[in-house]
Kinemage of the C-alpha trace (Angstrom):
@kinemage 1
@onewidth
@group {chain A} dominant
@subgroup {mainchain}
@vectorlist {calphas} color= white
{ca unk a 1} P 36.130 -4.134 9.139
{ca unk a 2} L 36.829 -4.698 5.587
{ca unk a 3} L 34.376 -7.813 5.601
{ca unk a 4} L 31.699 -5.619 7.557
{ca unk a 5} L 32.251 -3.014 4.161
{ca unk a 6} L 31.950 -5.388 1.208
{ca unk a 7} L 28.560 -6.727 3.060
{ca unk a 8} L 27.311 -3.608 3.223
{ca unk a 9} L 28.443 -2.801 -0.515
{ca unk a 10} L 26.248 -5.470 -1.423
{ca unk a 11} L 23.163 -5.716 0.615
{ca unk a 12} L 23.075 -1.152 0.588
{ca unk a 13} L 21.803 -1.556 -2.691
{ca unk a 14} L 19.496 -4.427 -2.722
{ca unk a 15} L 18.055 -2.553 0.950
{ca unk a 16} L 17.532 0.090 -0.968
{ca unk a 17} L 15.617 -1.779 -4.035
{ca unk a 18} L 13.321 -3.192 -1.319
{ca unk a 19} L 12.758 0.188 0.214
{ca unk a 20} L 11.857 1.667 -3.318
{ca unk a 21} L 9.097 -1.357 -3.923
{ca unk a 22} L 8.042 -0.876 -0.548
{ca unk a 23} L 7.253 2.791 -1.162
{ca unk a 24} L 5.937 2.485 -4.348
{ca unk a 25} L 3.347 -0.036 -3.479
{ca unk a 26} L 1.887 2.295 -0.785
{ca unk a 27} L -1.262 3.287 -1.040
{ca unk a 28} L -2.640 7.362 -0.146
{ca unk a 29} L -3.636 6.294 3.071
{ca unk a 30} L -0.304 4.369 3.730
{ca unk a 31} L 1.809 7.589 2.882
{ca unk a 32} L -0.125 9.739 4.828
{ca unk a 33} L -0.178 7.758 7.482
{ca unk a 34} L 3.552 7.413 7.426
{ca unk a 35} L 3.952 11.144 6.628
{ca unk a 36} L 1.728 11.804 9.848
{ca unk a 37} L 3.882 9.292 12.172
{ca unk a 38} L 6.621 11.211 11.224
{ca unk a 39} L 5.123 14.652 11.941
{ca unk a 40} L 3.644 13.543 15.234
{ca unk a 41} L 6.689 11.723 16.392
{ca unk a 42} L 6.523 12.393 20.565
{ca unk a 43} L 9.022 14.716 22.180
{ca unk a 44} L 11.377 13.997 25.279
{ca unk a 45} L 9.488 15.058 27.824
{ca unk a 46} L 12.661 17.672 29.522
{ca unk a 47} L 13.152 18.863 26.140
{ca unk a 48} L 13.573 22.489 26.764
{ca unk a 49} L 10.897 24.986 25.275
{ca unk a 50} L 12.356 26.360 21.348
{ca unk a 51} L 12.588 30.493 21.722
{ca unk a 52} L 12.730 30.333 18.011
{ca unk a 53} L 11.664 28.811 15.040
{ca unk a 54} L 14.829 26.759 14.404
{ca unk a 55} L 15.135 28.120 10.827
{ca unk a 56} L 18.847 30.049 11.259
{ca unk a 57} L 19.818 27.180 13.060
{ca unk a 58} L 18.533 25.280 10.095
{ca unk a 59} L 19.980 27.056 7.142
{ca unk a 60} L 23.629 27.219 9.077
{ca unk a 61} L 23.466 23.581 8.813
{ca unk a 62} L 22.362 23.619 5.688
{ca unk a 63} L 24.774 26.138 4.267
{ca unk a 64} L 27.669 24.105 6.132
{ca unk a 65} L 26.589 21.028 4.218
{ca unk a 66} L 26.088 23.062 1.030
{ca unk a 67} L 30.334 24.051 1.375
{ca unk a 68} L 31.384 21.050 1.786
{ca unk a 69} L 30.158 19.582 -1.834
């Protein structure tokens, strides 16, 4: 386990340098493509039907993560 940590110590950061190049070289049409893909990602299809927005769900996870910093 402590082997699979120091990997990860070292290639988190370079992963992340390629991820930043990646996303810099994109062009318009790349991000908004990519922004699209991610707002037209397909639902389960027995996903039951929302009776709300989502937003109190939303802001009591976001005020639990806010606590815990």
């Amino acid at each position: 386990m402590r082997k699979l940590v120091r990997i990860w110590d070292q290639a988190g950061p370079e992963l992340e340098a390629i991820k930043r190049r990646e996303l810099e070289a994109m062009t318009d049409e790349q991000a908004r493509e990519a922004a699209a893909d991610l707002l037209t990602f397909p639902l389960p299809a027995d996903l039951p039907p929302r009776l709300d927005s989502g937003l109190v769900e939303q802001q009591y996870w976001f005020s639990k993560f806010h606590s815990k910093r």
